[in-house]
C-alpha positions as CSV (number, residue, x, y, z in Angstrom):
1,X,-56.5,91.7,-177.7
2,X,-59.6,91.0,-175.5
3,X,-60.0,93.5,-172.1
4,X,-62.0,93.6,-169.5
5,X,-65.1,95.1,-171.7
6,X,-64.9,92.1,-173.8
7,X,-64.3,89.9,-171.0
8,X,-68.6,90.6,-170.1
9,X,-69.9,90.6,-173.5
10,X,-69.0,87.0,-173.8
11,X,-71.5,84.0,-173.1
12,X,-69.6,81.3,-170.8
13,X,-71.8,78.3,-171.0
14,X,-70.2,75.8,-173.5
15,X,-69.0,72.4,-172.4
16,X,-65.5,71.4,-171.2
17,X,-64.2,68.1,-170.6
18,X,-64.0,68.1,-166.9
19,X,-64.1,65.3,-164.6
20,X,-68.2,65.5,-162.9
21,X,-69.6,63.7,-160.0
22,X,-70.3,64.2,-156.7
23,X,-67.4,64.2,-153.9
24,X,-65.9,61.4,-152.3
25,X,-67.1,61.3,-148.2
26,X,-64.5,61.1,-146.0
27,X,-64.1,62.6,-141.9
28,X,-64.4,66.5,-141.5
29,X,-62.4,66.3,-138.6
30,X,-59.5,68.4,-138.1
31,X,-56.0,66.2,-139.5
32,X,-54.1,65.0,-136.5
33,X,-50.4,65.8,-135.7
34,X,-48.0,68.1,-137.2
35,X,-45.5,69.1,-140.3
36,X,-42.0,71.1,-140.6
37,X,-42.4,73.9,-142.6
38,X,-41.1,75.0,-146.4
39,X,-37.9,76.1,-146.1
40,X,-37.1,79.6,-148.3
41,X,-34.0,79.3,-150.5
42,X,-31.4,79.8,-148.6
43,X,-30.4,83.7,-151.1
44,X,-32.8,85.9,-150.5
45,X,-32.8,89.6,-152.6
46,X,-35.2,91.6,-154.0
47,X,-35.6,92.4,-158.1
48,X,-32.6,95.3,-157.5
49,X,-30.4,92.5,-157.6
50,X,-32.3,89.6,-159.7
51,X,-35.8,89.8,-161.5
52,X,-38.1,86.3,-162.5
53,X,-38.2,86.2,-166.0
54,X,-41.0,83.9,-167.7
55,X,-40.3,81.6,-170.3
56,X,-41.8,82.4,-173.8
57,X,-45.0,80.9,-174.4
58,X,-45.3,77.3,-175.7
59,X,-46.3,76.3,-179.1
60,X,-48.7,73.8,-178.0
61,X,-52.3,75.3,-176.4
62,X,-53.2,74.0,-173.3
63,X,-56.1,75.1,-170.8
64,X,-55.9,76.0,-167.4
65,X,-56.9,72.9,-166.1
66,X,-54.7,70.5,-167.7
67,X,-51.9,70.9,-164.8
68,X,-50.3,67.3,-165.7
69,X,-49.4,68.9,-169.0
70,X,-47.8,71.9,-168.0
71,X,-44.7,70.8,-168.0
72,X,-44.8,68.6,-170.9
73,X,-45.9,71.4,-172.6
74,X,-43.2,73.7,-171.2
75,X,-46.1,76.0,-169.6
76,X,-44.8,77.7,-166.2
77,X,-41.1,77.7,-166.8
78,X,-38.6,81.1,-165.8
79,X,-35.6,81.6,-165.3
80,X,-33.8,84.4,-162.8
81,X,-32.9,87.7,-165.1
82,X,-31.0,91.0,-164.5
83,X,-31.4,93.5,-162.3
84,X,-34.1,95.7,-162.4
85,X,-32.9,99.5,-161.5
86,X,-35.2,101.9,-159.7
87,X,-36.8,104.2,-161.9
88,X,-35.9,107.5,-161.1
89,X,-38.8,109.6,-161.0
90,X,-39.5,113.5,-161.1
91,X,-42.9,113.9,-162.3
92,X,-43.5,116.3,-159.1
93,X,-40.6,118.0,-159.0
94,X,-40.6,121.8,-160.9
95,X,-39.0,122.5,-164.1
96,X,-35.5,122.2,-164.1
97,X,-34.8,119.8,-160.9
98,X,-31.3,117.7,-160.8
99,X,-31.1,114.3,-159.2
100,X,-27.5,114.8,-158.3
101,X,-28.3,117.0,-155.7
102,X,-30.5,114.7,-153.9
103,X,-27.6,112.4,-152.0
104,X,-29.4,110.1,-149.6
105,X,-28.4,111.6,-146.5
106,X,-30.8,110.1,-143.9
107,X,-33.5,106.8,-144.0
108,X,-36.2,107.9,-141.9
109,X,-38.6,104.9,-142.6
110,X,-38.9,101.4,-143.8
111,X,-41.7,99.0,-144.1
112,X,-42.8,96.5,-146.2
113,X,-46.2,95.6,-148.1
114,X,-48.3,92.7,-149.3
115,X,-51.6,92.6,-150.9
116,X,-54.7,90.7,-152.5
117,X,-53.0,87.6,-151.2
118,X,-56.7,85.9,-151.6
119,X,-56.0,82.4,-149.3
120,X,-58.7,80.2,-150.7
121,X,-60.6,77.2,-149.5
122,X,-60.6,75.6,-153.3
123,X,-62.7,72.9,-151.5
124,X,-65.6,75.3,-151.1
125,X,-68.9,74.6,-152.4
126,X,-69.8,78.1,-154.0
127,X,-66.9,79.2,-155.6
128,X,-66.6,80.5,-159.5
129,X,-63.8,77.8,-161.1
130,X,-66.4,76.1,-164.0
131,X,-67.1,80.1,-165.0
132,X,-63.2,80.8,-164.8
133,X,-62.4,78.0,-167.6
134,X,-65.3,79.1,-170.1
135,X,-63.6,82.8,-170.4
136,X,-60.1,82.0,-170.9
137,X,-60.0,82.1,-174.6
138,X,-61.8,85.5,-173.9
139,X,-60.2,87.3,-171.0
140,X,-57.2,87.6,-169.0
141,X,-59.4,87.6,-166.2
142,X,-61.3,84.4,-165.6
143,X,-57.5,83.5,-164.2
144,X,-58.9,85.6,-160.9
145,X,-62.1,83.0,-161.0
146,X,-59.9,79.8,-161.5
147,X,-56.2,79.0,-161.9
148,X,-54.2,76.3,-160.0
149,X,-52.4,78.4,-158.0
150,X,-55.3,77.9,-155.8
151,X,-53.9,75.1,-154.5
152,X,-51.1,77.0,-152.4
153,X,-52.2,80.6,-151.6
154,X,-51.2,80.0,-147.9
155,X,-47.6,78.2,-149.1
156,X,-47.0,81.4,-151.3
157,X,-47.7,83.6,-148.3
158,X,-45.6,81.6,-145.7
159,X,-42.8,82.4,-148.4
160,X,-43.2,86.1,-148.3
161,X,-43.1,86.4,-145.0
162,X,-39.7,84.2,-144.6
163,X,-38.8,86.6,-147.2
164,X,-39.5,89.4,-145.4
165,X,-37.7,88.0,-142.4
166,X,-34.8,87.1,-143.9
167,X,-34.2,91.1,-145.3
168,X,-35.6,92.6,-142.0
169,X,-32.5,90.9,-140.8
170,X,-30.4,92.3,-142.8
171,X,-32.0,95.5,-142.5
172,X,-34.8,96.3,-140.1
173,X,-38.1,96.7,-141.3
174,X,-40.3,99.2,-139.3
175,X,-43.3,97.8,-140.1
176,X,-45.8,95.5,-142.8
177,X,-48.8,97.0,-143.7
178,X,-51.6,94.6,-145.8
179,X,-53.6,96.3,-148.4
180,X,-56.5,94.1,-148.7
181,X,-57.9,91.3,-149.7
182,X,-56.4,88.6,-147.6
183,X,-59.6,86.1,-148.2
184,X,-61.0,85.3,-151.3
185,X,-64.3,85.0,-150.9
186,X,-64.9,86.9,-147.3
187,X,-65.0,83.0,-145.8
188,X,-63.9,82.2,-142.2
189,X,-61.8,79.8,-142.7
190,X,-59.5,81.6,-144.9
191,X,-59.1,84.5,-143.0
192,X,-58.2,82.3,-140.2
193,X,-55.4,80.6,-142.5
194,X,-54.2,83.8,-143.0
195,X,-53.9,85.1,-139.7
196,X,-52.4,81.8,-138.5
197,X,-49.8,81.9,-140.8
198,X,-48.2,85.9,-139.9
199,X,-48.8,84.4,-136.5
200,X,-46.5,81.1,-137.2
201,X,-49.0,78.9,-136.5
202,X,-50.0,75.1,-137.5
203,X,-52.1,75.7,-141.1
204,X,-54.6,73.0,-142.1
205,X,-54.9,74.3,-145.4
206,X,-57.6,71.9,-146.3
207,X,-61.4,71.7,-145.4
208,X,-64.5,69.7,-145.6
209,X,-63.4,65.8,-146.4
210,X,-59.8,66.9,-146.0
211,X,-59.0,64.9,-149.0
212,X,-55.4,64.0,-149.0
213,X,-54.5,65.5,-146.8
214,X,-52.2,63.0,-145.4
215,X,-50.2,62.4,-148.8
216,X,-50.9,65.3,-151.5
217,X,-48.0,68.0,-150.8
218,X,-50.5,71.4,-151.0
219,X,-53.3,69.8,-148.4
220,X,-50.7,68.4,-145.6
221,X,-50.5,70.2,-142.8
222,X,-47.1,72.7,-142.1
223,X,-45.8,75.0,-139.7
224,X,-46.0,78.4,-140.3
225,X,-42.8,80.3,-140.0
226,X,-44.7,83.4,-138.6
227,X,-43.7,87.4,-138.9
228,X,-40.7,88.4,-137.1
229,X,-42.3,89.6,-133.6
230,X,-40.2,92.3,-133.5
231,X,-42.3,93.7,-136.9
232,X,-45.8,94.8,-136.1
233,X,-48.4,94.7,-139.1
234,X,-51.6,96.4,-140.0
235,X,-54.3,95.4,-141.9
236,X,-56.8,97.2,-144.8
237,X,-59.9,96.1,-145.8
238,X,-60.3,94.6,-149.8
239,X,-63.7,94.1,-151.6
240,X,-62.9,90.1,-151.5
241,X,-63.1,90.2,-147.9
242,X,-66.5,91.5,-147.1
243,X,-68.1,90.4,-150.5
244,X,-68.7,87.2,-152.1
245,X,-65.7,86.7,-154.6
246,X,-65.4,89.9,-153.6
247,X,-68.3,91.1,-155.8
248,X,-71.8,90.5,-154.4
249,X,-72.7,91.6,-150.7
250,X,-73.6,88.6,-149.0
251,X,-77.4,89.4,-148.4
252,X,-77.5,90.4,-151.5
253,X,-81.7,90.0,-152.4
254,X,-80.7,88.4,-155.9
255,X,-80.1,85.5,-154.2
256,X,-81.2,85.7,-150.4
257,X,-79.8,82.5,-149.5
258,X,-76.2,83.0,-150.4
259,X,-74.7,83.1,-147.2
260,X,-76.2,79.2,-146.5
261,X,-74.3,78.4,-149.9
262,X,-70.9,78.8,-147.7
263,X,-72.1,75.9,-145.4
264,X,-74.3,73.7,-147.7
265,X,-73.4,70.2,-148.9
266,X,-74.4,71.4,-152.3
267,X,-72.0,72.6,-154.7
268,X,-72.8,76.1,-156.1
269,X,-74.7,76.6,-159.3
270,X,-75.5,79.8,-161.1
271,X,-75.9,81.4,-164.9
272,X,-73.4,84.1,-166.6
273,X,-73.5,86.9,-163.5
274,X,-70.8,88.7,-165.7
275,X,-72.9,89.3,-168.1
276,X,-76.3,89.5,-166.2
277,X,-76.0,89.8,-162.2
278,X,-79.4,88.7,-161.7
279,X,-78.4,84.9,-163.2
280,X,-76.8,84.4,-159.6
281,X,-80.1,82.5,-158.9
282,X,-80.4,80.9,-162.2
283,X,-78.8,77.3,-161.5
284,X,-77.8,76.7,-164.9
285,X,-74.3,75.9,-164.1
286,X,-72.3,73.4,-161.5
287,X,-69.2,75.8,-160.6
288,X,-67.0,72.7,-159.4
289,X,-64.6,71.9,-156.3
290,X,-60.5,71.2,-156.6
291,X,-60.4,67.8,-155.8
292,X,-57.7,67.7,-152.9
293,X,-56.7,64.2,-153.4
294,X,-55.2,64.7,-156.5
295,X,-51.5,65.9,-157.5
296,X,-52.7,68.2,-159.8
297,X,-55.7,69.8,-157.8
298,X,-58.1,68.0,-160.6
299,X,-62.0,69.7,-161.1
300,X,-65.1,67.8,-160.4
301,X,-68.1,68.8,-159.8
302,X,-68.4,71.2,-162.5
303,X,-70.5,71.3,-165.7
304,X,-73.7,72.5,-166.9
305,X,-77.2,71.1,-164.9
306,X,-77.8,68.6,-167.6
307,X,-74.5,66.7,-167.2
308,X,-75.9,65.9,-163.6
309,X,-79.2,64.0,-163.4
310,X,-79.3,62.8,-160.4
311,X,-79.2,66.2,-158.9
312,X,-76.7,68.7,-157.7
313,X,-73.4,67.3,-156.8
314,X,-72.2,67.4,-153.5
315,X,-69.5,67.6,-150.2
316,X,-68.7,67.5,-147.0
317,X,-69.7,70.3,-144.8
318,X,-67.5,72.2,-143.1
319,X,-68.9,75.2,-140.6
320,X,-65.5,76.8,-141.1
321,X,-66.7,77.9,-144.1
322,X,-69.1,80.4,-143.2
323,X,-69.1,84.0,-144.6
324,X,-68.5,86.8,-142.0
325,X,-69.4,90.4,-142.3
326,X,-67.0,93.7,-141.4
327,X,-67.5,93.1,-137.7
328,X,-67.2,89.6,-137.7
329,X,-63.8,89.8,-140.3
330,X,-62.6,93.0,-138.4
331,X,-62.6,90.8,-134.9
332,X,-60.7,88.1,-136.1
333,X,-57.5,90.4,-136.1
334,X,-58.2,90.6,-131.7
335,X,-57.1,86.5,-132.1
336,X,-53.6,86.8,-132.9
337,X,-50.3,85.8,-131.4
338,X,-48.8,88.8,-133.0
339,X,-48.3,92.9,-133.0
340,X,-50.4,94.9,-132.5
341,X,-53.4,92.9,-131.1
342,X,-56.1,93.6,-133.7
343,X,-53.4,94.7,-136.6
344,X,-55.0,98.4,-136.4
345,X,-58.8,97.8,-135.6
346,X,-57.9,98.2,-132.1
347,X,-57.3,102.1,-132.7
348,X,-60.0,104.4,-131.5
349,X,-61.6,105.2,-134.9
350,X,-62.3,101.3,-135.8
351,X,-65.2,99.8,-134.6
352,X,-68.7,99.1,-134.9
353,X,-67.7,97.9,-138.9
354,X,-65.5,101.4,-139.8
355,X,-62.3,99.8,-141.1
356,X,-60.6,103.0,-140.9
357,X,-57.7,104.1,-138.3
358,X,-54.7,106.1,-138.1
359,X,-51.4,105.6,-136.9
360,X,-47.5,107.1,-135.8
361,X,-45.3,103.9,-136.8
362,X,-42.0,105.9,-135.1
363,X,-43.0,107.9,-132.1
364,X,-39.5,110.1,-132.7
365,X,-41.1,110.7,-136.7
366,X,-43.8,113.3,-137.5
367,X,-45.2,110.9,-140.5
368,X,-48.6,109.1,-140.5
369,X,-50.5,106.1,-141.6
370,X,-54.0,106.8,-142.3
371,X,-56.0,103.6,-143.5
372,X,-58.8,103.5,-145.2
373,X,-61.8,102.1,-146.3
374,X,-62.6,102.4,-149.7
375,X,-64.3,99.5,-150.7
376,X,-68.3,99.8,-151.9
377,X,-71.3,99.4,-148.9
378,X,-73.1,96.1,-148.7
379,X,-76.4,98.1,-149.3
380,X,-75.6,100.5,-151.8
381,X,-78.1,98.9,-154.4
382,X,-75.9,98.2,-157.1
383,X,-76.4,95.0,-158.5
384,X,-72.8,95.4,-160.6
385,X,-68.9,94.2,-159.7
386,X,-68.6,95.6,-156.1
387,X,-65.3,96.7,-156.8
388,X,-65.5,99.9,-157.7
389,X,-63.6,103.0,-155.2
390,X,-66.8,104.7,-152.4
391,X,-66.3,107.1,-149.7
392,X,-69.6,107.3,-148.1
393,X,-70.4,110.2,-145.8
394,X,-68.7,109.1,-142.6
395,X,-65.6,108.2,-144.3
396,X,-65.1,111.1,-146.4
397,X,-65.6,113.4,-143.6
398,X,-63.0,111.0,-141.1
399,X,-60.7,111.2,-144.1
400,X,-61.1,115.2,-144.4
401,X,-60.5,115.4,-140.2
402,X,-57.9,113.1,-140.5
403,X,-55.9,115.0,-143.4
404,X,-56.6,118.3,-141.8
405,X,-55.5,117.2,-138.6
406,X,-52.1,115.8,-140.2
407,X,-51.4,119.5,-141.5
408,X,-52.4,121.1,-137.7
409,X,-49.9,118.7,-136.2
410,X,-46.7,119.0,-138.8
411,X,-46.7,115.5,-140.2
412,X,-46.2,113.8,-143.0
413,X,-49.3,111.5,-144.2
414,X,-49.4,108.3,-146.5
415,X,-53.1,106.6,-147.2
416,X,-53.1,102.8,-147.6
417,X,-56.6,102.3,-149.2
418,X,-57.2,99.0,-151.1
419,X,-58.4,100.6,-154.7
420,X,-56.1,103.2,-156.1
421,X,-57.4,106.1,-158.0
422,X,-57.8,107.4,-161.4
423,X,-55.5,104.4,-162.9
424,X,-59.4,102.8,-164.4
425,X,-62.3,104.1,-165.9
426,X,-65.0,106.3,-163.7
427,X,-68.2,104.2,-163.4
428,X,-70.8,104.8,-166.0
429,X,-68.3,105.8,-168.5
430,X,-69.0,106.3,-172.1
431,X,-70.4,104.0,-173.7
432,X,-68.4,100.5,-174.1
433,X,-65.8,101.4,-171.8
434,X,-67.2,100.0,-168.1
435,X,-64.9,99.1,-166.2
436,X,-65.5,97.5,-162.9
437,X,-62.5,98.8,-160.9
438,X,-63.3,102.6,-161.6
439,X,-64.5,105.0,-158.8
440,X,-68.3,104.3,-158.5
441,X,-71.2,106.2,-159.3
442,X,-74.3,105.1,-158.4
443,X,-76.4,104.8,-162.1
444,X,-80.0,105.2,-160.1
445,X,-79.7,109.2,-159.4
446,X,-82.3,108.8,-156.7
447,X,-80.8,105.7,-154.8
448,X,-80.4,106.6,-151.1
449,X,-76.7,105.6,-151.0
450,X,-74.3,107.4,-153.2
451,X,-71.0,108.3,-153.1
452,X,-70.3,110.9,-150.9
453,X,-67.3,112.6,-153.4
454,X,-66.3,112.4,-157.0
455,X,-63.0,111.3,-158.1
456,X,-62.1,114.7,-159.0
457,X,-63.5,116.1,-155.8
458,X,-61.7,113.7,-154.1
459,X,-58.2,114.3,-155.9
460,X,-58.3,117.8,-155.2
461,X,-58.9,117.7,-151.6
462,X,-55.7,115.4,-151.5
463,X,-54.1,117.9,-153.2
464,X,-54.3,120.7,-150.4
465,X,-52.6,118.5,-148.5
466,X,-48.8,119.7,-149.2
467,X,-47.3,116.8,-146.5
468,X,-49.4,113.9,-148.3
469,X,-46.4,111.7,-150.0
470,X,-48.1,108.5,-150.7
471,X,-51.6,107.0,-151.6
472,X,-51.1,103.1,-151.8
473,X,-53.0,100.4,-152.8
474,X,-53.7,97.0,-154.4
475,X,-56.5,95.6,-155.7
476,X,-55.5,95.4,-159.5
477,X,-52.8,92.7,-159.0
478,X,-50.0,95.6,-160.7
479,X,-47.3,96.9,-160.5
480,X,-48.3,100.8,-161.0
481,X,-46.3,104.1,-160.1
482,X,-49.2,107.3,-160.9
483,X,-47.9,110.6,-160.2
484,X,-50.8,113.2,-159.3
485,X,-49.0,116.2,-160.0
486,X,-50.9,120.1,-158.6
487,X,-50.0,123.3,-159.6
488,X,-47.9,123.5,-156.9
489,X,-45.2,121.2,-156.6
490,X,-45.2,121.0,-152.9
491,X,-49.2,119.7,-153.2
492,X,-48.4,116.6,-155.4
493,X,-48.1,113.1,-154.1
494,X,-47.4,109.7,-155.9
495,X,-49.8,106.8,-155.9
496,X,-48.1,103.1,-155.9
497,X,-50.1,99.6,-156.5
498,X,-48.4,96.4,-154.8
499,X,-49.4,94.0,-156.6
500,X,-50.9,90.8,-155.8
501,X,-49.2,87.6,-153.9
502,X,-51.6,85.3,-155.7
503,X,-50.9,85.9,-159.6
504,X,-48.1,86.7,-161.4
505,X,-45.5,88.4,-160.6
506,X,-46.3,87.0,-157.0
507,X,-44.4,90.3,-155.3
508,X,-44.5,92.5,-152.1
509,X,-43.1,95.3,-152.3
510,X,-40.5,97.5,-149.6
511,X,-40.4,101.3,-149.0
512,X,-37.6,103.5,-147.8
513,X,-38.5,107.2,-147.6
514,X,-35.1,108.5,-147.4
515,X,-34.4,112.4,-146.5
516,X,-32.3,114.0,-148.9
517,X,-29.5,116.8,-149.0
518,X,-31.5,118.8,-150.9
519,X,-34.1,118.9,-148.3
520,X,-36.5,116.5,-150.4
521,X,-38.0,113.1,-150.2
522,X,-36.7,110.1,-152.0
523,X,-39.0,107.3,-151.6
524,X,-37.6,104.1,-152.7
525,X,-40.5,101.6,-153.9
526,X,-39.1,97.9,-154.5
527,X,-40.7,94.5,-156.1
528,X,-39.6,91.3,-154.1
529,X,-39.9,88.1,-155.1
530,X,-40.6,85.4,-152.6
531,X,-37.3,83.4,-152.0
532,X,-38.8,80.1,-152.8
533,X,-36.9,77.1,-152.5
534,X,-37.3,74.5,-155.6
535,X,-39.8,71.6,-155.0
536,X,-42.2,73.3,-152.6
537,X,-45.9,74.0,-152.9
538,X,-45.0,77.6,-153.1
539,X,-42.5,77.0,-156.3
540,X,-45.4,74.7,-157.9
541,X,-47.6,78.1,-157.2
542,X,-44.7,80.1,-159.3
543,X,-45.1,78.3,-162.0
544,X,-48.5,78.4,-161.9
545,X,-49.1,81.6,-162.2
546,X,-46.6,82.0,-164.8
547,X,-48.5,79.1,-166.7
548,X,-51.7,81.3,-166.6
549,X,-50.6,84.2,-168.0
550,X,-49.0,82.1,-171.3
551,X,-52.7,80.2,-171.8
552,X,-55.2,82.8,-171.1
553,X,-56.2,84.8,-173.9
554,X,-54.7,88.6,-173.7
555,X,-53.1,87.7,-170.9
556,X,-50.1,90.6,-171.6
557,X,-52.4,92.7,-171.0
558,X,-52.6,92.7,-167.2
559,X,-48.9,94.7,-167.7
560,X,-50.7,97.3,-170.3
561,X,-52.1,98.8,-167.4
562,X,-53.0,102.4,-168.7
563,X,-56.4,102.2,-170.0
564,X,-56.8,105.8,-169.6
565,X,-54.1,107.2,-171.3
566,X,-52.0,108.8,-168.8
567,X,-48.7,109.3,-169.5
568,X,-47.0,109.3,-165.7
569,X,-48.6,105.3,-165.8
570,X,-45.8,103.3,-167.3
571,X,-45.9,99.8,-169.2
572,X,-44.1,96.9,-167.3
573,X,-42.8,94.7,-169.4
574,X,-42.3,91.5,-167.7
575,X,-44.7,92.7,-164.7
576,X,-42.2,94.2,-162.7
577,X,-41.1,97.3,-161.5
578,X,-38.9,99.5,-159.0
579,X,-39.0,103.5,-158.6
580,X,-37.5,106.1,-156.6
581,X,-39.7,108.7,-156.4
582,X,-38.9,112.5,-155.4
583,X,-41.2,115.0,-153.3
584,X,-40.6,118.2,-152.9
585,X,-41.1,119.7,-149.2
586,X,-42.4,122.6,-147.8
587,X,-39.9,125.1,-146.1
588,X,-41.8,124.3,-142.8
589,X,-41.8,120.8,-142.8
590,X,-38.2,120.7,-144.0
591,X,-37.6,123.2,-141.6
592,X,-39.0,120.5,-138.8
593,X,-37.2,118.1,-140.1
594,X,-33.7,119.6,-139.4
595,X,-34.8,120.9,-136.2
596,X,-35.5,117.0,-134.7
597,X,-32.5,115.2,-136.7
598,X,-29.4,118.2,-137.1
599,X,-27.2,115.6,-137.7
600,X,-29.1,112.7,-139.4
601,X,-27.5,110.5,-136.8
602,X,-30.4,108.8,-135.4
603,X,-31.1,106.7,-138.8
604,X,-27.5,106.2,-139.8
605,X,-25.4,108.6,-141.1
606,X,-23.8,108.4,-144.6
C-alpha cells in the first residue's frame, strides 16, 4: 500500500486521455436572477442513529475523471448502516476508574464543528487537477489535487448547515466553530462563496465564462439556506487559505509571479513540485480547468506542453479570482450578515494578520475558546509543503499568556487550532519517513525564522495546564480521537480531528461537555452526516467522494491514520467515529462548578 512517502517519489508526467483545447468565450458577467435552494432530506440524525456505509469496490477500474462511468461501473454507491455507539473512553482517567459512576447529570455546552470545507473555483486557471490524475495509481492523495467533488463544495456546505439547523432545533446548539481551511486555494472568490452561504445568501458558484450556468445543475445559481441567526460562528485559520493550494506562500520567489496566475487568461503550467518545489516555474505541464458546461464537470485544458502548439490554453478572466493575504482573508469575515461580525477577528487580540483570539461562549460558564494560529509563516524560507504545525514567537508567547491567564481566572480552556499534534511525523524525520503534516522544523539551522517551540516543548506546556480539556483540529480530513495523557491525571487533555466536508466521509462533528455525578467531564464527540436529499448537487458530491476512495490507489489508507504507532489513535473502519471522552477535574475547579450550578438546574436537570 502506497503512503504519503511514496506518494513524492513518484514522477507524474505520463499522458492521459483528456479532452485539450483552449476554453470556449462566453460573458464574465455575473448570471442574472435567482434559484430556490436544495432542500435537505426531510430525517435528519447524526451516525448515533444511522452511519453511510460505502459500497464495495467495483471489479471494473476506472479513473477519477471518467464521471459518466461511475455509475455504470457501480463506483459511488452506499447504503445507510447501523448505529455507530460512542466510544467510551478512559485513557486519562487513573487506574481503576468506573464509567457507572459518571451519570450525566448536567450539559453545560454544546456546539458544533466543520472543517477543511475547501469551496473551489474549479474554473480557475492555476489549479493542480492534470497533477491530481497522474498520482492516483500511486497515492491516496492526488484525490486532494483533483476529484469531482469539486463541482459542489458550496452545495455540500449548504447541506451541513441545514443539517446543523435542523438538530439545533431539536436541541440548541451554542455555537459553530470552523477549523480551517474554508478556501482551497486562498482565492477571493471562494472565500466569499463561503461566507455567503453561512450568511444565506444568493451563491453564483461559477466564475470566469460562467459556462452553463443556466442549465448544468452544480453551476446554476441557489439560495443559500444560511446559519440559524440565533447560532453565532467563529472562524480558524487553515494553510489552504493563506497559501496557494494551501502549500506555497503566494510571493513565494520560486515563482514571483504566482499571484498574477489567479487573474491571468492563461491556464497554469508547472513540472512535478511534489517531487521538486522548484519545478513550480518549469511549464512543462498544462494543469487543466473543469469544464462547467458539462454534466460531468469534463477536463480540458490539461496535458503536457507538447499536446498544445499553438501556445498555452486559455479563459475568461475573472478579478474575483484574485489571491488575498491574512489581512485581506481575515477582513472578509467584517462583511457578513451573520454573528458575530468578523466571526472572531473582531476580538482585541486579532488584527494586523494575528489570526488568534479568545473567547467566553456562555457568559454564566467559566470555559474558554482560545483559537489559534498554527499554520507555517509566508516567509519562513521553506521551499517544502506548507502544512506543517509553527508557533512563531508572538504566538507561542499569546498562547502561554492566554493558558496562564485561563488557570488565574478558574476556567476551563479548549484550543481550536487547524493542525493537530503528534498524530504525523516531526519534520526532518529519519530518513524516508517525511511527512508533510508533521510539526515543522526549519532544515536550515541558521534561517532567521524558526519555530519558536518543539513539539515536545509545546505538549508539556499544555500539560501544566490541569483545566485544558480539548485541543481540536482538522487539517487531515479524519476522524481522530488522541489522548495526551501526564503523569497526573488532572493535567491530561484529549485531542479530536473533525474531519473534512469535502472528502469522504463528508462529516461535522457536535460536542456536548456534560458534567457528571462523579464530578468529571464527559465530552461527547459525534460524526454527522449531511442530510442530503437524493438528486441534488450535494448527493452527486456523496457519491463522489465515495467514488474516489474505491479508484485511488491505497485509498483505505486515509482511515489507517496512525503512522506513528500510538496506541490511544484508533483505526476507523469505514471512516467514522463517535467517542465520549472522560476528564478528570481538579477539586478546585469542581469545587467552582458546584458553587455556580448546586442544583444543575440551569442546563436541564436529569
Amino acid at each position: 500500500m502506497f503512503d504519503r512517502r511514496d506518494f513524492l517519489k513518484y514522477s507524474i508526467f505520463t499522458t492521459v486521455p483528456l479532452a485539450s483545447g483552449p476554453a470556449t468565450a462566453g460573458s464574465a458577467g455575473g448570471v442574472q436572477g435567482s434559484s430556490a435552494g436544495y432542500a435537505i432530506a426531510s430525517e435528519v440524525f447524526t451516525t448515533l442513529q444511522n452511519t453511510v456505509v460505502r459500497g464495495a469496490k467495483p471489479a471494473k477500474a476506472a479513473h477519477l475523471y471518467e464521471v459518466a462511468t461511475f455509475r455504470q461501473y457501480g463506483y459511488g454507491n452506499w447504503t445507510l448502516g447501523a448505529p455507530l455507539a460512542a466510544e467510551k473512553r478512559t485513557d486519562l482517567m487513573p487506574a481503576g476508574y468506573e464509567v457507572s459512576g459518571a451519570s450525566q447529570k448536567a450539559k453545560l455546552l454544546s456546539f458544533f464543528t466543520i472543517s477543511d470545507i475547501h469551496i473551489t473555483d474549479k474554473e480557475s486557471p492555476n489549479q493542480l487537477i492534470y497533477l491530481g490524475l497522474q498520482t492516483e495509481a500511486v497515492s491516496p492523495f492526488s484525490a486532494s489535487m483533483y476529484s469531482p467533488v469539486m463541482m459542489c463544495t458550496t452545495h455540500v456546505l449548504d447541506a451541513a448547515i441545514q443539517t446543523v439547523n435542523a438538530l439545533h432545533a431539536k436541541s440548541p446548539i451554542d455555537f459553530g466553530l470552523s477549523l480551517g481551511d474554508c478556501c482551497n486555494s486562498s482565492q477571493y472568490n471562494e472565500l466569499r462563496w463561503y461566507i455567503d452561504v453561512l450568511d444565506g445568501k444568493l451563491i453564483n458558484p461559477s466564475s470566469g465564462a460562467r459556462l452553463g450556468s443556466d442549465r448544468i445543475d452544480y453551476q446554476k445559481p441557489y439560495q443559500a439556506a444560511g446559519l440559524n441567526k440565533a447560532i453565532p460562528w467563529y472562524q480558524t485559520l487553515g494553510n489552504h487559505d493563506h497559501f496557494w493550494m494551501g502549500s506555497i506562500p503566494l510571493d513565494t520567489p520560486l515563482r514571483p509571479d504566482l499571484r498574477d496566475t489567479y487573474t491571468s487568461d492563461k491556464v497554469f503550467a508547472t513540472g512535478n513540485i511534489l517531487t521538486d518545489p522548484t519545478a513550480i516555474n518549469k511549464p512543462l505541464a498544462f494543469m487543466g480547468v473543469i469544464d462547467g458546461s458539462t454534466p460531468n464537470g469534463d477536463i480540458k485544458c490539461a496535458g503536457p506542453k507538447e499536446k498544445f502548439p499553438a501556445g498555452p490554453p486559455t479563459v475568461v478572466v475573472d478579478k474575483d479570482r484574485r489571491a488575498i493575504n491574512r489581512d485581506q482573508w481575515m477582513a472578509e469575515f467584517f462583511k457578513t450578515s451573520s454573528s458575530p461580525v468578523g466571526h472572531g477577528f473582531n476580538l482585541t487580540d486579532a488584527k494586523a494578520g494575528f489570526a488568534c483570539y479568545s473567547f467566553l461562549p456562555k457568559a454564566n460558564l467559566p470555559l474558554k475558546m482560545i483559537v489559534l494560529d498554527n499554520t507555517q509563516r509566508d516567509d519562513d524560507g521553506s521551499s517544502d509543503v506548507h502544512g506543517h504545525g509553527f508557533l512563531d514567537l508572538p504566538r507561542w508567547s499569546w498562547l502561554k499568556a492566554e493558558l496562564a491567564a485561563g488557570d488565574a481566572a478558574g476556567q476551563l480552556m479548549i484550543i481550536a487550532a487547524h493542525i493537530p499534534l503528534a498524530v504525523d511525523e516531526t519534520n526532518p524525520p529519519p530518513a524516508g519517513k517525511t511527512s508533510p503534516m508533521g510539526w515543522w522544523v526549519n532544515p536550515d539551522a541558521k534561517a532567521p525564522v524558526q519555530n519558536a517551540v518543539s513539539l515536545p516543548d509545546l505538549i508539556s506546556e499544555l500539560h501544566r495546564h490541569p483545566n485544558l480539556l480539548l485541543w481540536l483540529s482538522g487539517h487531515r480530513h479524519v476522524n481522530v480521537v488522541k489522548a495526551f495523557v501526564a503523569p497526573q491525571a488532572e493535567n491530561s487533555f484529549w485531542q479530536v480531528e473533525t474531519p473534512s466536508l469535502r472528502d469522504f466521509p463528508q462529516q461535522f462533528r457536535t460536542f456536548e461537555i456534560y458534567w457528571n455525578a462523579d464530578s468529571t467531564l464527559s465530552i461527547v464527540a459525534t460524526d454527522v452526516d449531511p442530510a442530503i436529499q437524493n438528486g441534488t448537487p450535494a448527493a452527486k458530491s456523496r457519491s463522489y467522494a465515495i467514488a474516489a476512495t474505491q479508484i485511488v490507489k491505497g485509498a483505505d489508507a486515509i482511515e489507517d491514520v496512525n503512522p506513528t504507532g500510538d496506541a490511544s489513535i484508533h483505526r476507523m473502519p469505514g471512516g467514522s467515529y463517535n467517542a465520549e471522552l472522560f476528564k478528570k477535574l481538579t477539586p478546585a475547579m469542581a469545587q467552582k462548578l458546584q458553587t455556580l450550578f448546586p442544583t444543575f438546574c440551569n442546563y436541564g436537570c436529569k
